[in-house]
KOLLUMRO-334834 format. One line per 3 residues: number of its first residue (from 1); their letters; for each residue z negated, y, x of N, C-alpha, C, O. Coordinates in Angstrom, 2 decimals. Example, Ala and Ser with C-alpha at 12.3 -4.5 7.8 and 13.67 -1.06 7.14 Angstrom:
REM KOLLUMRO-334834
1> as> -7.80,-5.69,13.19,-7.80,-4.50,12.30,-7.80,-3.30,13.20,-8.46,-3.32,14.24  -7.08,-2.25,12.85,-7.14,-1.06,13.67,-7.87,0.03,12.90,-8.04,1.14,13.41 .
END
This chain:
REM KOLLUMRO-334834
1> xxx> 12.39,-7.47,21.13,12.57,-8.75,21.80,13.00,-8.51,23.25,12.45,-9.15,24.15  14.08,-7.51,23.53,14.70,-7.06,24.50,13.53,-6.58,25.71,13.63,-6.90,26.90  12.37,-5.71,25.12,11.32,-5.32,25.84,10.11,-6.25,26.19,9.42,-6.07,27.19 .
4> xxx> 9.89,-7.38,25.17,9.11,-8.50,25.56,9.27,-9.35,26.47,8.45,-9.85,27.24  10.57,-9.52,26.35,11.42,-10.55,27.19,11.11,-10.03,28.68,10.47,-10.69,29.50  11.65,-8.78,28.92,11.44,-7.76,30.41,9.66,-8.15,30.24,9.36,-8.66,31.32 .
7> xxx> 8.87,-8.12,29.67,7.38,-7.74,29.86,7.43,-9.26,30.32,6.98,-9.32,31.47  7.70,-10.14,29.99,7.35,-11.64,30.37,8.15,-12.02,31.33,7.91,-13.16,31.73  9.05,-11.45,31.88,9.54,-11.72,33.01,9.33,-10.90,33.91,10.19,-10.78,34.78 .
10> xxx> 7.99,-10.00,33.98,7.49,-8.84,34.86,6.23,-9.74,35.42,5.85,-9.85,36.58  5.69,-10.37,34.19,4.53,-11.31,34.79,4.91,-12.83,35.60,4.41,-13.22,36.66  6.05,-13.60,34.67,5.92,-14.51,35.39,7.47,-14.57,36.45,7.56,-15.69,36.94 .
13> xxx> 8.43,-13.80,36.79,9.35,-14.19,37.75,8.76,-12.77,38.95,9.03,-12.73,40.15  8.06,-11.90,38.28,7.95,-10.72,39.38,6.33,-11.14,39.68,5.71,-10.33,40.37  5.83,-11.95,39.38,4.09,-12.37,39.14,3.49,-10.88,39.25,2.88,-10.60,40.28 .
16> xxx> 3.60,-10.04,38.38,3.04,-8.81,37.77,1.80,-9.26,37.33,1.82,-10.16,36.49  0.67,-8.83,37.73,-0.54,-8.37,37.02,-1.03,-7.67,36.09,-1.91,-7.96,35.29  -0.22,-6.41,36.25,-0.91,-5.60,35.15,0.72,-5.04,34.57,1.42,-4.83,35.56 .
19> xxx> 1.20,-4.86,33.74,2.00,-4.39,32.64,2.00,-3.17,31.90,0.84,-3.19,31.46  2.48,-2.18,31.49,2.00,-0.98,30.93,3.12,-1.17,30.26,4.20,-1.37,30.82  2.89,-1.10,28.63,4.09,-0.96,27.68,3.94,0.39,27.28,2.82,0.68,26.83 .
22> xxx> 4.80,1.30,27.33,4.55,2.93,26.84,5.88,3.00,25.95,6.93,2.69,26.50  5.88,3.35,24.75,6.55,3.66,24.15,5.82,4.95,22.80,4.63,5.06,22.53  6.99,5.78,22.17,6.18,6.58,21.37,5.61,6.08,19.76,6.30,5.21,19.22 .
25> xxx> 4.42,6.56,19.01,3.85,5.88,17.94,5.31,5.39,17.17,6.43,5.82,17.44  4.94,4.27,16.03,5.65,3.87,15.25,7.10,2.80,16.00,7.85,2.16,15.27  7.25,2.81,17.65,8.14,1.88,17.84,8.12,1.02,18.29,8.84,0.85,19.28 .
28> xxx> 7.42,0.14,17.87,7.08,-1.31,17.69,6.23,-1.59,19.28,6.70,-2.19,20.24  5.45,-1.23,19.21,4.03,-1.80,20.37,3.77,-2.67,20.25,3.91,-3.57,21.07  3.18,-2.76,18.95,2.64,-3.72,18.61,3.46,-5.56,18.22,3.22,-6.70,18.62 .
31> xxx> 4.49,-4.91,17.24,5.63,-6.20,17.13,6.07,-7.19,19.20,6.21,-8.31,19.69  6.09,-5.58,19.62,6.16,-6.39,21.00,5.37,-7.05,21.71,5.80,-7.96,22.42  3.91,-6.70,21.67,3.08,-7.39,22.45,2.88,-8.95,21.63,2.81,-10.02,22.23 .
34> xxx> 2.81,-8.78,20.28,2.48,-9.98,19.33,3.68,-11.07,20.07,3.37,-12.26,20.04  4.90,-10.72,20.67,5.86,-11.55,20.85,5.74,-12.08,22.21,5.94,-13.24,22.57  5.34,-10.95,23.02,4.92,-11.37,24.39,3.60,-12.70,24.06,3.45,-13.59,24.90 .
37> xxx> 3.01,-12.67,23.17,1.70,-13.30,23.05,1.88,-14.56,22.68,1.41,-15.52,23.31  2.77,-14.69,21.37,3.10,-15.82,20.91,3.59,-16.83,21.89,3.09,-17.93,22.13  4.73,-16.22,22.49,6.20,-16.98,23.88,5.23,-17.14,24.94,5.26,-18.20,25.57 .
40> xxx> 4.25,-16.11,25.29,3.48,-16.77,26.65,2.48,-18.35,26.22,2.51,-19.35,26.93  1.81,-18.26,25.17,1.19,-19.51,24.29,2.14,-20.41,24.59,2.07,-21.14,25.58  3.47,-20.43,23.45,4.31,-21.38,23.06,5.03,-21.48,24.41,5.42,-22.64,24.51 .
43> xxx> 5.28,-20.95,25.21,5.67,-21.93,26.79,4.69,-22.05,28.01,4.87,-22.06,29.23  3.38,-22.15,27.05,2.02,-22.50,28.01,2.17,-21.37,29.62,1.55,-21.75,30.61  2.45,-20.91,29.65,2.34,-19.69,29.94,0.47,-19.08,30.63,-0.04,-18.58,31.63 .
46> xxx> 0.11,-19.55,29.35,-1.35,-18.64,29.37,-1.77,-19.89,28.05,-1.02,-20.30,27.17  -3.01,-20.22,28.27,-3.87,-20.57,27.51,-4.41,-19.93,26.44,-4.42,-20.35,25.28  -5.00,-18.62,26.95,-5.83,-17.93,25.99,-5.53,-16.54,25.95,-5.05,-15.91,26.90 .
49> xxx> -5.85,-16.00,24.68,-5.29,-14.53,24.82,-6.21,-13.97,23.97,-6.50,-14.29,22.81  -7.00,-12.33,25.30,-7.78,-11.77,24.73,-7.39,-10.14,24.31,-7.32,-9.16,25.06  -7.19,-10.23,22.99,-6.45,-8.67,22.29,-7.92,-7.80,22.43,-8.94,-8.47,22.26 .
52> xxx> -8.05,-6.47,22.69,-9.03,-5.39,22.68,-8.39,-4.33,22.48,-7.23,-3.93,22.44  -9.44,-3.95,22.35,-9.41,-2.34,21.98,-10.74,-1.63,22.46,-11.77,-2.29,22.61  -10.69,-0.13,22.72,-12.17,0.71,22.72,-12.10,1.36,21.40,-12.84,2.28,21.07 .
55> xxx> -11.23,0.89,20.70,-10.99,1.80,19.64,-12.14,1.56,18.32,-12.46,0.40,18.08  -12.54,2.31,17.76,-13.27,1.86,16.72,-13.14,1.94,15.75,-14.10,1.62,15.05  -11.98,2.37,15.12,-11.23,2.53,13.98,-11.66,1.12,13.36,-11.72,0.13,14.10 .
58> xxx> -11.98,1.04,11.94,-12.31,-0.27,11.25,-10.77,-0.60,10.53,-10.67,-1.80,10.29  -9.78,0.04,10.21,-8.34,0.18,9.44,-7.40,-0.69,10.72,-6.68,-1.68,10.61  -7.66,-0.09,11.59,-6.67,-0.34,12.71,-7.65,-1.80,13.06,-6.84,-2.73,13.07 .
61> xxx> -8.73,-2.22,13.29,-9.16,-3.51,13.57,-8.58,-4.62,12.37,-8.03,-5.72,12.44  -8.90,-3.95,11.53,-8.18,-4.76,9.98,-7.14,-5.05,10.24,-6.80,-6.19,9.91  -5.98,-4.04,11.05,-5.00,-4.32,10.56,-4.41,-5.32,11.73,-3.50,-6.13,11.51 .
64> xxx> -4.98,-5.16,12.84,-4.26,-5.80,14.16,-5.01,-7.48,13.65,-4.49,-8.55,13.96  -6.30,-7.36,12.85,-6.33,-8.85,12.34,-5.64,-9.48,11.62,-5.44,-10.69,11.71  -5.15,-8.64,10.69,-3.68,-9.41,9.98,-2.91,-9.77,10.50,-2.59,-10.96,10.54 .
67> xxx> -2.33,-8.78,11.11,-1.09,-8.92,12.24,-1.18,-10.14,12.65,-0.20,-10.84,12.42  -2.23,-10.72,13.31,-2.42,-11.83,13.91,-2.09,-12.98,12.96,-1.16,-13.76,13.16  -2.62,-13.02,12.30,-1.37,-14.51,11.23,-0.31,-13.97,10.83,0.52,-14.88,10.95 .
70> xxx> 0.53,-12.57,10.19,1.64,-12.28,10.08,2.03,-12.58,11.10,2.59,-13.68,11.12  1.96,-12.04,12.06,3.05,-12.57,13.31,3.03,-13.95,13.98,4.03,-14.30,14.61  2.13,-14.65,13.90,1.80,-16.48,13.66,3.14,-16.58,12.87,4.20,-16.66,13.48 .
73> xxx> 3.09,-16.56,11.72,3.65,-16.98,10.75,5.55,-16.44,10.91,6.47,-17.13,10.47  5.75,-15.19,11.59,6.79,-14.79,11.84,7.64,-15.75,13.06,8.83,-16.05,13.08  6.57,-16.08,14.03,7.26,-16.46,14.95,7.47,-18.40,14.82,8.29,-19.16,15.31 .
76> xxx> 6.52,-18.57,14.09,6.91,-20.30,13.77,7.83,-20.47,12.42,8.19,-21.59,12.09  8.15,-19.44,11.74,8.91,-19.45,10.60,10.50,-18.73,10.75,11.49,-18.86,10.04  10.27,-17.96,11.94,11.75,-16.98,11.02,12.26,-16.66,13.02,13.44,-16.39,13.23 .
79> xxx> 11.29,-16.74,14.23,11.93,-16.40,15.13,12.64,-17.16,15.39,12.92,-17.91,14.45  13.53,-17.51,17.03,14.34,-18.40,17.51,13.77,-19.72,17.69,14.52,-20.69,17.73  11.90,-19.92,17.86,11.72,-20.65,17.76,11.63,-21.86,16.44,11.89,-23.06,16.39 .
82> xxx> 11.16,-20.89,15.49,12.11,-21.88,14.23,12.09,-23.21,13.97,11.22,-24.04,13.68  13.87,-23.21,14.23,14.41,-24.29,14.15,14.06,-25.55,15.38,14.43,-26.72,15.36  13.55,-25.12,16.00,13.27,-25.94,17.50,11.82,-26.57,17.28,11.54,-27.13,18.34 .
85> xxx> 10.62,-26.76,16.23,10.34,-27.35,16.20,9.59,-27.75,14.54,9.47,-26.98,13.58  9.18,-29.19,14.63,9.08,-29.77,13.02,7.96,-29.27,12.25,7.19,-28.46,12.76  7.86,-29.59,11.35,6.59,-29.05,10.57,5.57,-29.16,10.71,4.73,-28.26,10.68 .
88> xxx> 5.33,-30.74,10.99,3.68,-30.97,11.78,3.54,-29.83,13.13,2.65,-29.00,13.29  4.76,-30.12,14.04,4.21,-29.41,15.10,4.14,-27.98,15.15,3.50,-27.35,15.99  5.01,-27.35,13.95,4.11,-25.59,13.58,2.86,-25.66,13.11,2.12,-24.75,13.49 .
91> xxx> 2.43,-26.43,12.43,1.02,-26.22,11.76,0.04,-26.71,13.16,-1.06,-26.19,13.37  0.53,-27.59,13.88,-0.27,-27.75,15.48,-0.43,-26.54,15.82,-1.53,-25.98,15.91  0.72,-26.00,16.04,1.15,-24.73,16.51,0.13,-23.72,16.34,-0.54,-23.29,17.27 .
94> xxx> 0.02,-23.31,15.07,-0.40,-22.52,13.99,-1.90,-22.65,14.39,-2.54,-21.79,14.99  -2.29,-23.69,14.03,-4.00,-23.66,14.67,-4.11,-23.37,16.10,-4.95,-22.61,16.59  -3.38,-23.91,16.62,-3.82,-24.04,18.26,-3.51,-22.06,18.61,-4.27,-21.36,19.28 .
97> xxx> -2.40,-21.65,18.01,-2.79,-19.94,18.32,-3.36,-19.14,17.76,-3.51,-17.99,18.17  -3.87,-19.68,16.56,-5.29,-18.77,15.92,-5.86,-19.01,16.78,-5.88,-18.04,17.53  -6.60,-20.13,17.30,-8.11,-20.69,18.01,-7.20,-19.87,19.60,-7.91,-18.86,19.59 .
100> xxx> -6.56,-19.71,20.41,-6.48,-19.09,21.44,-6.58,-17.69,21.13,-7.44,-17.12,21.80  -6.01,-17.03,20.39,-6.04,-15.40,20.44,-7.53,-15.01,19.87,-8.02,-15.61,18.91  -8.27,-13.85,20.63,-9.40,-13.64,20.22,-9.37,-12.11,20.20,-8.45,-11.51,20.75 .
103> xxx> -10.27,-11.52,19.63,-9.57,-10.37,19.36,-10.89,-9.40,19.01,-11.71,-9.47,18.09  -10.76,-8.49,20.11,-12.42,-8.04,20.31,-12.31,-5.90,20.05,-11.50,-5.30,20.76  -12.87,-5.38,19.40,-12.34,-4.02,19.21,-13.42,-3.61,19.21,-14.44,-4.31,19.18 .
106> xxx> -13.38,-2.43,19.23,-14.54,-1.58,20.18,-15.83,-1.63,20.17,-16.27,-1.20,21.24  -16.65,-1.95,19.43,-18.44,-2.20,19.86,-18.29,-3.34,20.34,-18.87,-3.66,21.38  -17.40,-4.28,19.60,-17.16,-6.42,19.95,-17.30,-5.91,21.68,-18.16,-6.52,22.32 .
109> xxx> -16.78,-5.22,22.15,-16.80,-5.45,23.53,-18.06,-4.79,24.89,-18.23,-4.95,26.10  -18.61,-4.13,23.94,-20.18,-4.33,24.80,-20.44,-5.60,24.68,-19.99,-6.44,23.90  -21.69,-5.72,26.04,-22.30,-7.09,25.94,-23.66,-7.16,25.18,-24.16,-8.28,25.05 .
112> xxx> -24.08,-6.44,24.84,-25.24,-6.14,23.86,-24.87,-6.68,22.25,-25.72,-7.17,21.51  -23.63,-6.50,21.92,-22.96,-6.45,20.66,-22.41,-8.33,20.42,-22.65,-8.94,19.38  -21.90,-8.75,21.26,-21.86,-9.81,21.24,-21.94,-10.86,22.13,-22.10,-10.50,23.30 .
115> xxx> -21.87,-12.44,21.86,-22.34,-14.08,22.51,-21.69,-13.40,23.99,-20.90,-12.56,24.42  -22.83,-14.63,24.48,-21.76,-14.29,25.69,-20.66,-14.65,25.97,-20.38,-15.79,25.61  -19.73,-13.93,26.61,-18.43,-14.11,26.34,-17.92,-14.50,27.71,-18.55,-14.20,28.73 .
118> xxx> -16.76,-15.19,27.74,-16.51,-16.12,29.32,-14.90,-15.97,28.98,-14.31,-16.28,27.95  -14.33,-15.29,30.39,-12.89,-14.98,30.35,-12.20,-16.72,31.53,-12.63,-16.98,32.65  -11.61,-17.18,31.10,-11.19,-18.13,31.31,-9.88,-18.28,32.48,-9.74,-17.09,32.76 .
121> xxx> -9.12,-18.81,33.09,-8.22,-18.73,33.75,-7.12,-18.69,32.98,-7.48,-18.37,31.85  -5.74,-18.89,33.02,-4.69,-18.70,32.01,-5.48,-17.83,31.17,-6.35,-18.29,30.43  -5.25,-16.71,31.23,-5.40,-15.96,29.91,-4.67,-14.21,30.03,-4.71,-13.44,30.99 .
124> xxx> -4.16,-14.04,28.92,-3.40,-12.47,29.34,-4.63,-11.85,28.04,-5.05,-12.41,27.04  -4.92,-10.48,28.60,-5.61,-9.20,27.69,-4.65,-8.80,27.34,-3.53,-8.90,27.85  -4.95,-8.30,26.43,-4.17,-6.96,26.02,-4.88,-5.95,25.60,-5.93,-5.95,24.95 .
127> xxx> -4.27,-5.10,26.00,-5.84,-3.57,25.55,-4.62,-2.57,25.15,-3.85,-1.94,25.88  -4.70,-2.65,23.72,-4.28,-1.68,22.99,-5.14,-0.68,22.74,-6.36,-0.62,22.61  -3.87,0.43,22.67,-4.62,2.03,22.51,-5.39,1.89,23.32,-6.60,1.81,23.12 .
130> xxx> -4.59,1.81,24.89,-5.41,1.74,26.33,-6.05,3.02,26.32,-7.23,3.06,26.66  -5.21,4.55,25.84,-5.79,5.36,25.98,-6.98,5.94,25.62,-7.45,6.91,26.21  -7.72,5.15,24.26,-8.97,4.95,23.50,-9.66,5.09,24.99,-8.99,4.97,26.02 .
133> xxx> -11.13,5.36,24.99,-12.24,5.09,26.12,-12.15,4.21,27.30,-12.75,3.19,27.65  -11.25,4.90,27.78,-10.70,4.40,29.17,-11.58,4.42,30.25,-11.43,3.61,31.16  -12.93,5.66,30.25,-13.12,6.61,31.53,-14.12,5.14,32.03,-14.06,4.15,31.30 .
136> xxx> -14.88,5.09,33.08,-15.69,4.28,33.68,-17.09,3.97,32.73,-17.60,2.85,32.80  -17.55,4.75,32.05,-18.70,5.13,30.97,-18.39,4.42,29.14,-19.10,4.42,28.13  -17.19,3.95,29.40,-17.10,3.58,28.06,-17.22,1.53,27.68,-17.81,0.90,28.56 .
139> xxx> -16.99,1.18,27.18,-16.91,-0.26,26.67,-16.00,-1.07,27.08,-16.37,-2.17,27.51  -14.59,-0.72,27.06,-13.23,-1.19,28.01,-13.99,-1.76,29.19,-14.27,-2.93,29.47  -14.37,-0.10,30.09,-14.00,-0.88,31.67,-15.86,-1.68,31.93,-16.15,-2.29,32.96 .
142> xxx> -16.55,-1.51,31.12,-17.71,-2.21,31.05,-17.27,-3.59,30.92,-17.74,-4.37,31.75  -16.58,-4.00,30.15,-15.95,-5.41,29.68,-15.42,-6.03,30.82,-15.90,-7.13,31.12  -14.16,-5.36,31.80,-13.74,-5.28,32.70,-14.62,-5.84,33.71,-14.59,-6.97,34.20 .
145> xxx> -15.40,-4.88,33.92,-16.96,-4.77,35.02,-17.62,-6.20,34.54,-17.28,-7.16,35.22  -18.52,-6.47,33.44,-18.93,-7.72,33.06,-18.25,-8.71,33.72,-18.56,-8.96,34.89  -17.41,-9.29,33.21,-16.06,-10.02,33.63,-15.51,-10.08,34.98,-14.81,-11.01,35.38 .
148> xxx> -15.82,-9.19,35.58,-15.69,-9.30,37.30,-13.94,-9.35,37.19,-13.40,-10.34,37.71  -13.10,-8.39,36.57,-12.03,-8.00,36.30,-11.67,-6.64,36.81,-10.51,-6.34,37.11  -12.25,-6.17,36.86,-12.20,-3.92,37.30,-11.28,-4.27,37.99,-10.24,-3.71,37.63 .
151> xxx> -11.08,-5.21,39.16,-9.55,-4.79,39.96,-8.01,-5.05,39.22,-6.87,-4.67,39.48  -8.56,-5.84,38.22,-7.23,-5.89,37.81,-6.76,-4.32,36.98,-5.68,-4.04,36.45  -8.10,-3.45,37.11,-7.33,-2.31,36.50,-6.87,-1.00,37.93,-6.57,0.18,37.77 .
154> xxx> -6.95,-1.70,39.12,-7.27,-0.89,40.05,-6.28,-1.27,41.00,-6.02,-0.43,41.87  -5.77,-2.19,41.01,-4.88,-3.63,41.52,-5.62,-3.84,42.77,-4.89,-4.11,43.72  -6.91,-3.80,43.02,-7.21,-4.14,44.25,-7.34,-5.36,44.73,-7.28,-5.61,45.93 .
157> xxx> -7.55,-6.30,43.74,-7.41,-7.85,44.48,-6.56,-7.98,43.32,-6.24,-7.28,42.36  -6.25,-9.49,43.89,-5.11,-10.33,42.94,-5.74,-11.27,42.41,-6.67,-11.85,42.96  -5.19,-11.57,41.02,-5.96,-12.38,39.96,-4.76,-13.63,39.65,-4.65,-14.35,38.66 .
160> xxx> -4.01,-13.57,40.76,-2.62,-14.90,40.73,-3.30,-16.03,40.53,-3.24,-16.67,39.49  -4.15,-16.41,41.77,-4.89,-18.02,41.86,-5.57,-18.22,39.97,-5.66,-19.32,39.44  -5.89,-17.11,39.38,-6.66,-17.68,38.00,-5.67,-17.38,37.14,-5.96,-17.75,36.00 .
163> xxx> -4.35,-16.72,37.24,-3.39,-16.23,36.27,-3.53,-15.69,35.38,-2.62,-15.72,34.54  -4.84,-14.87,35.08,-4.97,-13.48,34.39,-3.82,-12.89,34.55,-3.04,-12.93,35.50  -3.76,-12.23,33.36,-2.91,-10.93,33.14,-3.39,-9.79,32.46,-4.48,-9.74,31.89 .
166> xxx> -2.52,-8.80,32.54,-3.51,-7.35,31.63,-1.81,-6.75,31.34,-1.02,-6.52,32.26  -1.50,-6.55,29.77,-0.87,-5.66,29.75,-1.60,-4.77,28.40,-2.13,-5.04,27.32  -1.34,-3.80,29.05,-2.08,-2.41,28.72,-1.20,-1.67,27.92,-0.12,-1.43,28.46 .
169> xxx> -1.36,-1.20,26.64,-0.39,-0.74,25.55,-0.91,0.80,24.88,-1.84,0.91,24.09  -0.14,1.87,25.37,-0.20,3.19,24.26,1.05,3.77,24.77,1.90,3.42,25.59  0.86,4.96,23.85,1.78,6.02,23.49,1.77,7.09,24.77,2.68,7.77,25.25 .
172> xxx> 0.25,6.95,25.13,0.10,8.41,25.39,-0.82,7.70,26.53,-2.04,7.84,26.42  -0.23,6.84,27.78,-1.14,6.41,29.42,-1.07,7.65,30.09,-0.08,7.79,30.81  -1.71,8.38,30.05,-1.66,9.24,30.81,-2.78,9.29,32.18,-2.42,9.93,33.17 .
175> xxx> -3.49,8.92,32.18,-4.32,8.29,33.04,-4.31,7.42,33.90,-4.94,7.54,34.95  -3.39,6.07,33.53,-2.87,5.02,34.20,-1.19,5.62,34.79,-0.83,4.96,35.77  -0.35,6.50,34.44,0.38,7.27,34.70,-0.16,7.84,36.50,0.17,7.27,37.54 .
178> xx> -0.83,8.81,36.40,-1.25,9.38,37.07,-1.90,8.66,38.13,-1.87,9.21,39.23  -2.84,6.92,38.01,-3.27,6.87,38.90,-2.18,5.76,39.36,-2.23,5.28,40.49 .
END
């Protein structure tokens, strides 16, 4: 919570663009970004939220799709938000952040593979297991490229006026480190 909280106040009091959560496997990456995701939604924040991966693992796509209603369900049931609002308006809730989070893993994000796809204003990525097919040749920064996004991995222009965001999640940035 402690690290989400800092990640959401990197984007919206420092107006941060791009985000790098690095922590080592197994300590909660994932629990954190799901929280950053939910709180940016639930205080309108961001409209839409696009989760990726280059990864092609079918276990790990499975599982970050669960995740996605477990942690729905965590944060309108058991977080601080809770008690703060009624039953109709979690189940509002509840639909309205299934239908925003979309969630695209590694072939989903060629444009050959799927509809065409249209990145919207308000919206934060997240690209887990950034370190998956990072290099210029892979599906990531093709997506990127499509999307007329590449600077937001480069910071060369600013994506403030449309309020994109990118936070970028592994163990092992070593690449984004370096550049």
């Amino acid at each position: 919570i402690t690290c989400g909280d800092s990640i959401i106040k990197a984007f919206k009091e420092e107006e941060k663009q791009h985000v790098l959560l690095l922590a080592q496997m197994q300590m909660g990456k994932s629990g954190t970004y799901w929280y950053v995701i939910l709180n940016m939604l639930f205080n309108k924040e961001i409209e839409n939220v696009i989760l990726m991966s280059g990864n092609r693992e079918t276990e790990l796509h499975q599982q970050v799709t669960e995740d996605k209603t477990s942690y729905i369900k965590w944060f309108l049931d058991e977080s601080e938000v809770a008690g703060k609002v009624s039953v109709s308006k979690k189940n509002k809730l509840r639909n309205q952040f299934l239908k925003s989070i979309q969630i695209l893993w590694g072939g989903q994000l060629n444009k050959k593979n799927k509809e065409t796809f249209e990145i919207f204003d308000d919206t934060l990525i997240v690209w887990d297991e950034a370190h998956y097919a990072q290099s210029e040749n892979n599906a990531p920064y093709h997506f990127f490229e499509e999307n007329n996004l590449q600077t937001l991995l480069n910071g060369t222009k600013s994506h403030l006026e449309t309020n994109i965001r990118l936070l970028t999640v592994s163990a092992t940035p070593f690449s984004e480190l370096v550049s």
